[in-house]
N, C-alpha and C positions, 0 to 999 in steps of 0.2 A: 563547614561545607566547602569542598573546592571545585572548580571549573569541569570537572569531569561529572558532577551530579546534573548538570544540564544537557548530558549528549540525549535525554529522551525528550524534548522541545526543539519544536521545531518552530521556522520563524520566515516572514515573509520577507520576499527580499526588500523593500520598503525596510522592513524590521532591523533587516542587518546591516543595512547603509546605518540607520541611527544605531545601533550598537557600535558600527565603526566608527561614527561619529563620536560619539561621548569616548570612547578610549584618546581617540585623538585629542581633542577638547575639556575633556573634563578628566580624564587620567592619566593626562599630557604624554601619553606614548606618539611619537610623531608619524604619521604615515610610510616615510620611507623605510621605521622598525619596523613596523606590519609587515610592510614587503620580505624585508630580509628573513623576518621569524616564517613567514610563508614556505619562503623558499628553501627554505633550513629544513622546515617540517616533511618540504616536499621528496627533497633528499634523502631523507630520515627511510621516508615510505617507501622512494625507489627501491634502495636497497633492502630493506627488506623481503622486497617482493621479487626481486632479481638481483641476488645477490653477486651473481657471475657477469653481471651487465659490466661490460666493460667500452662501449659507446652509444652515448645516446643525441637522439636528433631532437631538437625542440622548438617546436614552433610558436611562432609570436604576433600575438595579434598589437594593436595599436596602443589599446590602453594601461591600465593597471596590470590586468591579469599578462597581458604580455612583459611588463616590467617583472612581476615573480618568475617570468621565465627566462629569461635574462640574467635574473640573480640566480635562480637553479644552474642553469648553465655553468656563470662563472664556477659557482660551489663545488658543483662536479668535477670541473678543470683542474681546483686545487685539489684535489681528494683525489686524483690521478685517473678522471675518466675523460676521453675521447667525446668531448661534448660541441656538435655544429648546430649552428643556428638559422633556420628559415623564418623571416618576417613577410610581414603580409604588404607593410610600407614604412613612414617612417612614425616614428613611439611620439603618443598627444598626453600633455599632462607632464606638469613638472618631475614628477616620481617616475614615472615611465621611459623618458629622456634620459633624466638619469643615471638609471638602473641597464640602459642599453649602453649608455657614453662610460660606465664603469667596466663593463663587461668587454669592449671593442679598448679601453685602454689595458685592459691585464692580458689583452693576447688573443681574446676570442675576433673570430671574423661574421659577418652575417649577410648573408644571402638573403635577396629580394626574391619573392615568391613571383614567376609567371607559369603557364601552364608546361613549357617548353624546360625546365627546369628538372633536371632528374632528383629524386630523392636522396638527401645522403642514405651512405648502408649505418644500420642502427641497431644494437641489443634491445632496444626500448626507446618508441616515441613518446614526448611529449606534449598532450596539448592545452599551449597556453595562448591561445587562440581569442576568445573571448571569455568572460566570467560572467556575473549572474544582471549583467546590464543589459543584455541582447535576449531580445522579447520576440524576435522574428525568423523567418525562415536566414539559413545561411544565402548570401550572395552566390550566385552562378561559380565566380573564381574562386570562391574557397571552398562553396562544397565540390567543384573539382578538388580541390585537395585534399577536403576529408577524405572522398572516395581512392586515391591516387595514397593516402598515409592506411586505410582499410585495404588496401591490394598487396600493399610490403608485409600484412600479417606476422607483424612482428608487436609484440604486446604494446598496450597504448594507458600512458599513464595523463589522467587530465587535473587538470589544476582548479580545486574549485566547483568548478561545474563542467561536465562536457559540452564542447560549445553546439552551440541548435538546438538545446534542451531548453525549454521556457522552467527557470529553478524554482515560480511561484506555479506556476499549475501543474508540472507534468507533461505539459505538450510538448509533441516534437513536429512542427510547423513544415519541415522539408532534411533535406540530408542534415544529418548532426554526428558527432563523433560518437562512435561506440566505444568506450572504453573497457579496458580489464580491470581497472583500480579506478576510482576517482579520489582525492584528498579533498575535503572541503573544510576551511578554514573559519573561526568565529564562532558561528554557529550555523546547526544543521537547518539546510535548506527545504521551506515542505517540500517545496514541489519532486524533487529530486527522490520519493519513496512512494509514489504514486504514479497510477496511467501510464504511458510510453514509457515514460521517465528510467524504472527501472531494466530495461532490455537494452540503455546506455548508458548508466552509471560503471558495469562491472560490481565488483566490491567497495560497497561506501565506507571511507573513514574519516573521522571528526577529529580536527585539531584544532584546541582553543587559542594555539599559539601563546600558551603560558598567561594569559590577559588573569587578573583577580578577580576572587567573586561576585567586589564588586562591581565591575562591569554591567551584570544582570541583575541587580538590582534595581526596583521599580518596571524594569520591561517585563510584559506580559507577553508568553508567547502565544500565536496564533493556533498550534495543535500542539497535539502529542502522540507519541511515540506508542507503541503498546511495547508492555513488557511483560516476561512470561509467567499464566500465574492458573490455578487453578483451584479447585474447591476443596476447604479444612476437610479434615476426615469427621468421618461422621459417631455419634459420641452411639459407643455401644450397646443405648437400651433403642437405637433407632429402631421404625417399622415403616411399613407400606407408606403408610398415608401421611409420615411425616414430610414423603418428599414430592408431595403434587401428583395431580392428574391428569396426565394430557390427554386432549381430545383432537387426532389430527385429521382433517375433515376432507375429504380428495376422492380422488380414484375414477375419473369419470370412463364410460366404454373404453377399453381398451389402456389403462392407464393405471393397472394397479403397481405396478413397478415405483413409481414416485411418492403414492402414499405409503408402501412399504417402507420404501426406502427411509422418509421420514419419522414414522413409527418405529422402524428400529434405531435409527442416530436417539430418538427420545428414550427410549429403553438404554443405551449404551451409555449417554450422558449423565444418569442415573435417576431419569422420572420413576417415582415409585409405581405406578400406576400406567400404561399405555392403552387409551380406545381410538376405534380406527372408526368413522362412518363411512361407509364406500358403497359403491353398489353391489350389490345379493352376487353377481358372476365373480367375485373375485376373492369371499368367503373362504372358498375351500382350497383355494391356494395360499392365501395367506396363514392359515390355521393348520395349513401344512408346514409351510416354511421356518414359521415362527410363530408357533402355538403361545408365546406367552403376551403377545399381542392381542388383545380384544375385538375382533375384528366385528362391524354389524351391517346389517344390511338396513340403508337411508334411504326411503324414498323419495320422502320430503318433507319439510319444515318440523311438523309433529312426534316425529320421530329421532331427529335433531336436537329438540328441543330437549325431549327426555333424557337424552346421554349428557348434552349441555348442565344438567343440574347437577351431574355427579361431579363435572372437571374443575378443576385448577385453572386452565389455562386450554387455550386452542391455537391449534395449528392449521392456519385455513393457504388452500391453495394448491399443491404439488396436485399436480395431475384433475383438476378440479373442472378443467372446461367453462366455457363462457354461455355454455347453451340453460336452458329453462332450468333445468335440475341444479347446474350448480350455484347459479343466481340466486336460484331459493334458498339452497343453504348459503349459500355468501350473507346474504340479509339476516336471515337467520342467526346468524351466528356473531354478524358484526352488534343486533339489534340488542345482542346477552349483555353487551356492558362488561366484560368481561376479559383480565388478560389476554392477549392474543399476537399470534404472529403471523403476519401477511406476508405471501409469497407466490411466486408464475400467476395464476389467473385470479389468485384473489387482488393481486396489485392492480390488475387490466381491469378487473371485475370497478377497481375504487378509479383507477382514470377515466374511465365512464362514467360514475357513478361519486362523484369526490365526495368527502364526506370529513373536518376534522376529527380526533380522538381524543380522550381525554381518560384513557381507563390502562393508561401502562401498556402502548403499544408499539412493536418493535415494525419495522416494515425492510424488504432484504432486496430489492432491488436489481437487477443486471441495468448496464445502461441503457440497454433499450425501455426496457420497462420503466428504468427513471424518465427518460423523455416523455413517454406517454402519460406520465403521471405531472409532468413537468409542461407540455402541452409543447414541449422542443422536437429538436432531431438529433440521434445521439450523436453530432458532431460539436452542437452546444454541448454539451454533457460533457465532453471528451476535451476542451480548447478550459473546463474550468471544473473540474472534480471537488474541487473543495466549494465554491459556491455551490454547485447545485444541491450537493448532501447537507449542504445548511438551507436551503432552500426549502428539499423537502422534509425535513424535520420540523420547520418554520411553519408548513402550509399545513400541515396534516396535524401537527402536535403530536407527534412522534418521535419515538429515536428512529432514526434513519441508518442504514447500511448501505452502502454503494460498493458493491462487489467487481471483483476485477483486480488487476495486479495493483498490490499497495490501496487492501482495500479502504473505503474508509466509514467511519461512524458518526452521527452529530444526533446532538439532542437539541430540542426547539431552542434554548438558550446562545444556541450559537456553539458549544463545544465540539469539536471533533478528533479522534483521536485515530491513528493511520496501522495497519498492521504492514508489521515489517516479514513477517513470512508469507508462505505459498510457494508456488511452484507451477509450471508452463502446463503439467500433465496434469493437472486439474482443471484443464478446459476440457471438461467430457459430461454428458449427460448424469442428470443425477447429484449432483454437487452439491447445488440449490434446496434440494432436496433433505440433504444430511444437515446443511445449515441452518431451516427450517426447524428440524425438528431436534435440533442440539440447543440453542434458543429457546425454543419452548420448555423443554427441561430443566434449563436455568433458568428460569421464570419460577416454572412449577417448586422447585426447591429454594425458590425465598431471596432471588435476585430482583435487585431493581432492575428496571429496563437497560437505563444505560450498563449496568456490570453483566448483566446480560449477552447485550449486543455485543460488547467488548470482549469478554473471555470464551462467549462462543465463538465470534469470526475467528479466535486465538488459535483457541483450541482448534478448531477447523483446519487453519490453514497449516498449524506444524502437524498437526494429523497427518495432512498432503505430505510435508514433508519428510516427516519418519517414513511413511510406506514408498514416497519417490525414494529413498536411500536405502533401503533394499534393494528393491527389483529395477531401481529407474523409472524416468518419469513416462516417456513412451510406452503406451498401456497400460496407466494408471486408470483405474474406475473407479465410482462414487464409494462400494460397500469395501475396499480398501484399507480406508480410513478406520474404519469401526472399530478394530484391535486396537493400532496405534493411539484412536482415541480414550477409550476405555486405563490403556499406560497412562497417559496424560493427566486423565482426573484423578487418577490415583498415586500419585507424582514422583512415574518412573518414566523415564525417558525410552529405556531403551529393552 
């Protein structure tokens, strides 16, 4: 095994201090190498990514992360680029001092950051500003300078982490760098693939800086990675009923659009079997649409009950309402014991109404609906994404979903694992909806819950993805997805 079989673990920054720690300590690599292999790695990246850069500006915050910039610098100077330096004051820490008193002896000069300061001109900014130490919003004087190095809009390369990014949750507390690239060194940061986090990373790359395998030995990471996978083909005396029945329970006045929606993600995903309960007005549109849908008219519980015998699994919630009718079947349905996937009102339906699980159930969440199930406001939700999705997995006995950019997964045990696709134009109605009932399908065909939640959010979100690269993500809609998805299970990309 080598150092690149761990780029799908991810690790809290706690985690990677003691990872840096044992290299230093117990694999006697000395701190000031870390720096230098950093900064090597970091040049490695530039270039790559701007091959014609021919000067670049680097800015430097006080501690380590500004000593890799420092050594970037110098690097660059020798390798014939036009590299100036803005610090913010003067370098704390033995390695930091250093790495600035190395760089000002081979010729570099360095400018102290004040507002009144014009920027150098630059092919490529860098910022080595702060790394994964700075847990709070930027200071007034340097988020003027983020904003003041975001106005030159000239490509921005960050070291590590962008700074104002919290690299353990995701949150971005006040201005922080947006970057095009970010390099991050050791090992990959949760937080930095989730919430905010990803609309300022750019393009994330992982460098172990050459450290051995054993380095990761004994450390357990905090999450994981998803990577991309879909369901074996199926052996050719398959039929109907070998691959589950979903029963997806919704529709309330006015709302047959979402249980649709879900009924067919369940069909596309490859449930053998789709029944729809909804109310009698939305029958002849559905069996229009999509005749191989089952579509039946629920009045209440009794008639619930009956389709409930025939399924596999249910899919309670899209377009379900919180009024008398959907209540009765919420209870109903939750009372089966029975596979199931919670979603829109069936989750409101259970933060009202809390109830644990114990019958393999998936629950999908947006933040808001996490809050309310969570008895928070989605601003708690938003400052820690990875506690709360263990939280609600913990209270419920559930695998949990928490949807949203880099979404993420946890089962009661505490595991969670983070998808690294998606896309901006899958913030539109209906979404929720396809995810529901792509879930429930993999349910129905003989996934545990957690592989479930995991290669349906997958499948989901590069779903988004293949149909944003077509047409673009700007008027992307939920029923999009369904082709691209249907490529996916049957493992063609394109």
């Amino acid at each position: 095994m080598t150092a690149s079989a761990h780029r799908h673990e991810l690790y809290t920054v706690e985690q990677v201090r003691a990872l840096d720690r044992h290299a230093i300590d117990t694999l006697g690599i000395p701190a000031y190498e870390l720096m230098q292999r950093a900064a090597a790695a970091a040049l490695v990246c530039l270039r790559q990514h701007w091959p014609h850069a021919r000067r670049i500006a680097v800015y430097c915050g006080p501690g380590n992360n500004g000593g890799d910039g420092f050594l970037l610098a110098m690097l660059a100077r020798e390798a014939g680029l036009q590299a100036e330096v803005v610090a913010l004051g003067e370098s704390r820490g033995d390695d930091a001092a250093r790495a600035r008193r190395e760089f000002e002896q081979a010729g570099g000069t360095v400018q102290r950051w004040h507002e009144a300061l014009p920027l150098p001109e630059a092919d490529v900014q860098v910022d080595a500003l702060f790394g994964t130490g700075l847990q709070r919003a930027l200071s007034p004087e340097v988020a003027v300078l983020a904003q003041r190095m975001h106005a030159a809009k000239t490509p921005l390369l960050a070291l590590d982490v962008p700074s104002g990014v919290n690299a353990d949750t995701g949150a971005v507390p006040g201005e922080a760098i947006r970057a095009d690239v970010t390099i991050t060194f050791i090992a990959a940061k949760r937080g930095l693939y989730t919430g905010f986090a990803p609309g300022y990373v750019g393009q994330l790359h992982w460098d172990s800086l050459g450290l051995p395998e054993t380095l990761w030995q004994g450390f357990q990471p905090d999450a994981e990675l998803m990577q991309s996978a879909t369901l074996p083909p199926r052996p050719r005396q398959a039929h109907k009923g070998d691959n589950g029945h979903v029963l997806a329970i919704g529709g309330e006045h006015g709302t047959a659009g979402a249980i649709r929606l879900c009924g067919e993600a369940a069909l596309r995903a490859g449930a053998g079997l789709v029944s729809i309960a909804t109310r009698g007005e939305h029958l002849p549109a559905l069996n229009a649409a999509r005749p191989e849908l089952m579509a039946h008219e629920v009045h209440g519980p009794q008639a619930l009950e009956e389709l409930q015998q025939r399924a596999t699994v249910l899919a309670i919630g899209p377009g379900l309402g919180q009024g008398a009718w959907g209540h009765a079947l919420w209870t109903t349905a939750l009372d089966a014991g029975k596979p199931m996937v919670l979603d829109a009102d069936g989750l409101n339906l259970l933060a009202r109404e809390p109830r644990p699980f114990t019958n393999g159930t998936v629950l999908t969440p947006h933040p808001g609906e996490a809050a309310r199930l969570l008895g928070c406001d989605t601003a708690a939700i938003a400052m820690d994404r990875f506690a709360a999705v263990r939280e609600l997995a913990r209270r419920y006995g559930a695998v949990a979903v928490l949807k949203g950019a880099g979404s993420l997964v946890a089962d009661p045990t505490g595991r969670v694992a983070v998808c690294p696709w998606g896309n901006p134009g899958m913030a539109s109605g209906g979404m929720g909806d396809l995810l529901t009932g792509i879930v429930a399908a993999l349910l129905a065909q003989g996934c545990a819950p957690w592989e479930a939640a995991c290669l349906g959010v997958g499948l989901h979100a590069r779903a988004g993805d293949l149909a944003a690269r077509q047409h673009g993500e700007r008027g992307l809609i939920a029923s999009d997805l369904l082709e691209p998805l249907r490529l996916l299970l049957n493992g063609r990309e394109s």
